[in-house]
Structure formats: C-alpha cells, structure tokens
C-alpha positions in Angstrom: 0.0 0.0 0.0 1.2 3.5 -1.2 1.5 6.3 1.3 -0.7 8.1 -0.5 -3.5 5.6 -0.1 -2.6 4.9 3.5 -3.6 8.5 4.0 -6.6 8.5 1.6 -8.6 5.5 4.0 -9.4 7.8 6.8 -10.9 10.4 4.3 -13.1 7.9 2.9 -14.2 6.7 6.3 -15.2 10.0 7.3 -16.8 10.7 3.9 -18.8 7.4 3.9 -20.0 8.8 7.6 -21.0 11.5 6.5 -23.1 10.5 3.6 -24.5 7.5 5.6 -25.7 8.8 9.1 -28.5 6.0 9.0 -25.4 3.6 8.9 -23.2 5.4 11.7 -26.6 6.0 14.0 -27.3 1.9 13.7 -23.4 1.1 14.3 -23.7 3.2 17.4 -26.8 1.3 19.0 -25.5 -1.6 18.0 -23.2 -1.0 20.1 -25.2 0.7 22.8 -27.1 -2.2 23.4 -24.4 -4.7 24.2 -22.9 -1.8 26.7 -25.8 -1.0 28.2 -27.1 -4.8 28.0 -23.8 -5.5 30.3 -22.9 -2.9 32.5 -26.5 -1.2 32.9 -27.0 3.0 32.6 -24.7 3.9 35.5 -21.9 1.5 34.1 -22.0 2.2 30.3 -19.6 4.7 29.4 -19.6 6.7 26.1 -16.4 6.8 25.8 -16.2 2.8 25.5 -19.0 3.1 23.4 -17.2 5.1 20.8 -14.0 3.0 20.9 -16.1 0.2 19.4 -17.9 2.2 16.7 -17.2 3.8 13.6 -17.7 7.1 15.2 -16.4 9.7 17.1 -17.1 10.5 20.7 -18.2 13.8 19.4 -20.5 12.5 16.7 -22.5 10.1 19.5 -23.4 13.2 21.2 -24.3 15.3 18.1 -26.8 12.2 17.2 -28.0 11.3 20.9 -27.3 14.6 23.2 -26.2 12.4 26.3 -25.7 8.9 27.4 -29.3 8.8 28.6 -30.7 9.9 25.4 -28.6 7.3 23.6 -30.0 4.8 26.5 -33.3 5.6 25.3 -32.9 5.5 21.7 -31.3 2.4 22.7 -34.8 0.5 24.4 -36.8 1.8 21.4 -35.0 0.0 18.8 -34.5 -2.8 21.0 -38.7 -2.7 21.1 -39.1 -2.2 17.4 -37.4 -5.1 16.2 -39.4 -7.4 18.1 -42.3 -5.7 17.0 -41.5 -5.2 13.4 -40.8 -8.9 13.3 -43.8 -9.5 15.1 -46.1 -7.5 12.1 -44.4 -10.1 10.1 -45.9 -13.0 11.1 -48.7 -12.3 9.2 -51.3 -13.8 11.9 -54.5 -12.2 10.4 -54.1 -14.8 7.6 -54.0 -17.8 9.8 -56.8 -19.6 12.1 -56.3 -18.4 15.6 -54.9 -21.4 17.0 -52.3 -21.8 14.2 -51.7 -17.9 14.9 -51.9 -18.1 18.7 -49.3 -21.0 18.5 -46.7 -19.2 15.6 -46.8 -16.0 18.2 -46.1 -17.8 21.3 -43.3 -20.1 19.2 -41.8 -16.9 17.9 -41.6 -15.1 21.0 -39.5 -18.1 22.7 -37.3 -17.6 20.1 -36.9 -14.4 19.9 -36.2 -14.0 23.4 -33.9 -17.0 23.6 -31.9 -15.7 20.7 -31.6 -11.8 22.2 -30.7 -11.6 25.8 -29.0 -8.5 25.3 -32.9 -7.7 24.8 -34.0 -9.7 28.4 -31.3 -8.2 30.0 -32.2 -4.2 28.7 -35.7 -4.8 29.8 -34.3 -6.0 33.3 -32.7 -2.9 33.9 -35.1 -0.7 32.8 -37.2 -2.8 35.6 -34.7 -1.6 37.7 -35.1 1.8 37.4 -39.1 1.3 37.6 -39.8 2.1 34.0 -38.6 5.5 34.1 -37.4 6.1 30.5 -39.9 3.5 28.8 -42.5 5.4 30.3 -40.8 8.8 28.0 -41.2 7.3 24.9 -44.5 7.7 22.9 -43.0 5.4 20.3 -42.6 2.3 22.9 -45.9 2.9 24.3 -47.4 2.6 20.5 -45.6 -0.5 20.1 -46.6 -2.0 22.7 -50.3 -0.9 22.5 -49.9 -2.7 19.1 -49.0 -6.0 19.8 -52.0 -6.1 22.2 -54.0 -5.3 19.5 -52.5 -7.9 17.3 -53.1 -10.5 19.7 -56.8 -9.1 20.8 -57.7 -9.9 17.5 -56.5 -13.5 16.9 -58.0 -14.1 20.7 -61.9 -12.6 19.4 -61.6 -14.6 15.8 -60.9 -17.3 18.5 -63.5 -16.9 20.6 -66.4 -16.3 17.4 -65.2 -19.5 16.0 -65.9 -21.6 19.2 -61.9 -22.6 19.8 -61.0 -20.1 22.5 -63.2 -19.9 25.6 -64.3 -16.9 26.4 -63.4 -14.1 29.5 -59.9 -13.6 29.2 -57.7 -10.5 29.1 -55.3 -10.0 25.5 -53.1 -8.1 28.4 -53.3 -10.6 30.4 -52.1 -13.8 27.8 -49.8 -11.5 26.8 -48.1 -11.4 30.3 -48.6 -15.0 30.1 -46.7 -15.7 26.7 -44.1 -12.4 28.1 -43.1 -14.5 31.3 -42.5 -17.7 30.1 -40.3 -17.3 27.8 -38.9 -14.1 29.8 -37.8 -16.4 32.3 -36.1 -19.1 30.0 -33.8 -16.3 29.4 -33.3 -14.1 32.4 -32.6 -17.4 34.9 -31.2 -19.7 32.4 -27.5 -19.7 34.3 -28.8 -19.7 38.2 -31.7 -22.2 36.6 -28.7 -24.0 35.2 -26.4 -24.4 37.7 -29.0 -25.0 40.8 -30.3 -27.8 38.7 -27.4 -29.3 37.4 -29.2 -28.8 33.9 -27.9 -27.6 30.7 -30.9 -25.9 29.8 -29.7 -23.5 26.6 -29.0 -27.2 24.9 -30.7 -27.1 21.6 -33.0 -30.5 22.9 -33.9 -29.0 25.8 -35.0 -25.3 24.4 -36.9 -27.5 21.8 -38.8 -28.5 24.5 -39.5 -26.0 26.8 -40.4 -24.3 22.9 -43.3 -27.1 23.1 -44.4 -27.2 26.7 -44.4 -23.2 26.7 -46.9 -23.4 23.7 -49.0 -26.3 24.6 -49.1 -24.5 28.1 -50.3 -21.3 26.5 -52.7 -22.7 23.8 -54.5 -25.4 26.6 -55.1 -22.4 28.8 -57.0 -20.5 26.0 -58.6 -23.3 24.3 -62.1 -24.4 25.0 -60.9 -28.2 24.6 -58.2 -27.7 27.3 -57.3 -32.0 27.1 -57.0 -31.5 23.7 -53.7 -31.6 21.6 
C-alpha cells in the first residue's frame, strides 16, 4: 500500500460517515445495546461506546445529546425489532390457534436468541420504567402487539376454539413470562439444577411445553392436543 493511499482510507471513512448517518446512527446502537445490556445505565460509558464504533465521541453526542438519550434510543430500537418482526408474522391470515401458537413459538425464540434484549428490559425494571415510560414510540408498540393478539383471541373466541373471559393483556403477560424467564434465569436455573438448559434439545422442548401451556389455557378443549 502506497502512502498516498494509507492516508486517503481515513478520508473515505469520514466521507462514507457523512453521507451515511443512517449507517453510523445503527453502528452506534449496536453498540449501545451490548454496553448497556452489560454494565447497565450507571456502568456504560460513552467513551467505550465510541472506541467500538465507527464514530467519534463527538459525533455520539451530536446524534444522541447524552448517554441517557442514547439509552433511550437504545430501548426503542430494542422494542421495534421485536415488534416489526412480530407485524411479520402475518397472523390475520391464519386460524387463531395456528396464529396463537406461531406467536407464542416466535416469541420463545426471539427472546432465547436476544438476551441483550432480556437483560435491557431487566434494567429498565430496575429503574421502575422511568425512560420506557418517555417514549410515545414504545408505548405505541406495545399498545400494538396487544391489539394484534386481541384480534387472533376474538376470531378465537367467534369460531368456538377459544373460551371466552380472558384478558389479550393478560395472555400477553402470560406468553411475556414464560419465555422471559427461560432467558433471564437460564444460568442460576442452570447451575442450581445441574441442567444444561440453553441445549438445543432442551429449548426444543421447553419451545413445546411453553406453547401447549399457553394454547391449553385459552382453548375451550383444554385436554385436547
């Protein structure tokens, strides 16, 4: 390599910044979310953030203002990409207990394949929801899904499947928990028990129990299959 193009490389990294501030502002949450995901609000540090990006110290702050801006922006792409993958299930166009059972399946999965997701919701827990509760996007999402899952629960219920009296918020918290907790406990669960639980047979099977669990308690037919 020429001197002259050992110079030119930093030029073009700071040009193809510049041009693509979509790019630099995913790098950086990218990022974000593993720090944050480790060390919590208090422990991230901005400074470590920028070491392992493509940007500058400067340029976080010019995007995100402050680390608890960036922490923010952080939990609402976090809770977009579960939801966006969520809108693509494409439940409308299935039978409710086909749809009921592809939700519950893909929310195990998701979960199990994201901690950096469990653990983010975990700390925001621990500060009691405070930023969640600032962000009108989250609280959209969120409403969202309930609606999603409203309406496979009423087409449900019309066609005779799905008893009746139950809460979307509540199955919800249902589907939320149990495959919350495969995640958030999986290495005191692990170790307590003697149990290699993140093995592929055994998540294959908690996968099943979770979703017979969840479609028995909804279905009118509880014995059945």
């Amino acid at each position: 390599m020429t001197a002259t193009s050992a110079t030119a490389s930093p030029k073009g990294t700071r040009r193809r910044r510049k041009n693509d501030p979509e790019s630099v502002r995913a790098d950086i949450l990218a990022v974000a979310t593993r720090e944050f995901s480790e060390k919590g609000l208090s422990g991230a540090r901005i400074d470590e953030i920028a070491e392992k990006t493509r940007a500058s110290k400067r340029m976080i702050y010019y995007y995100f203002s402050d680390k608890e801006t960036l922490y923010l922006h952080t939990l609402e792409a976090a809770y977009q990409k579960v939801r966006l993958q969520e809108a693509e299930l494409d439940l409308d166009h299935l039978a409710p207990l086909e749809a009921l059972c592809r939700l519950v399946r893909f929310t195990f999965c998701h979960h199990a394949k994201n901690p950096d997701f469990i653990r983010l919701v975990m700390i925001e827990n621990i500060h009691h929801g405070r930023f969640l509760a600032q962000s009108e996007l989250i609280q959209s999402l969120n409403a969202g899904v309930i609606d999603v899952l409203g309406n496979v629960y009423s087409r449900g219920v019309a066609t005779g499947c799905f008893r009746e009296g139950l809460d979307p918020r509540e199955l919800h918290w249902l589907i939320s928990a149990l495959s919350f907790f495969n995640v958030s406990n999986q290495h005191t669960f692990s170790r307590i028990f003697d149990w290699q639980q993140t093995a592929p047979e055994n998540q294959q099977k908690l996968e099943d129990h979770v979703t017979d669990m969840v479609l028995r308690y909804v279905r009118v037919d509880r014995e059945a299959p």
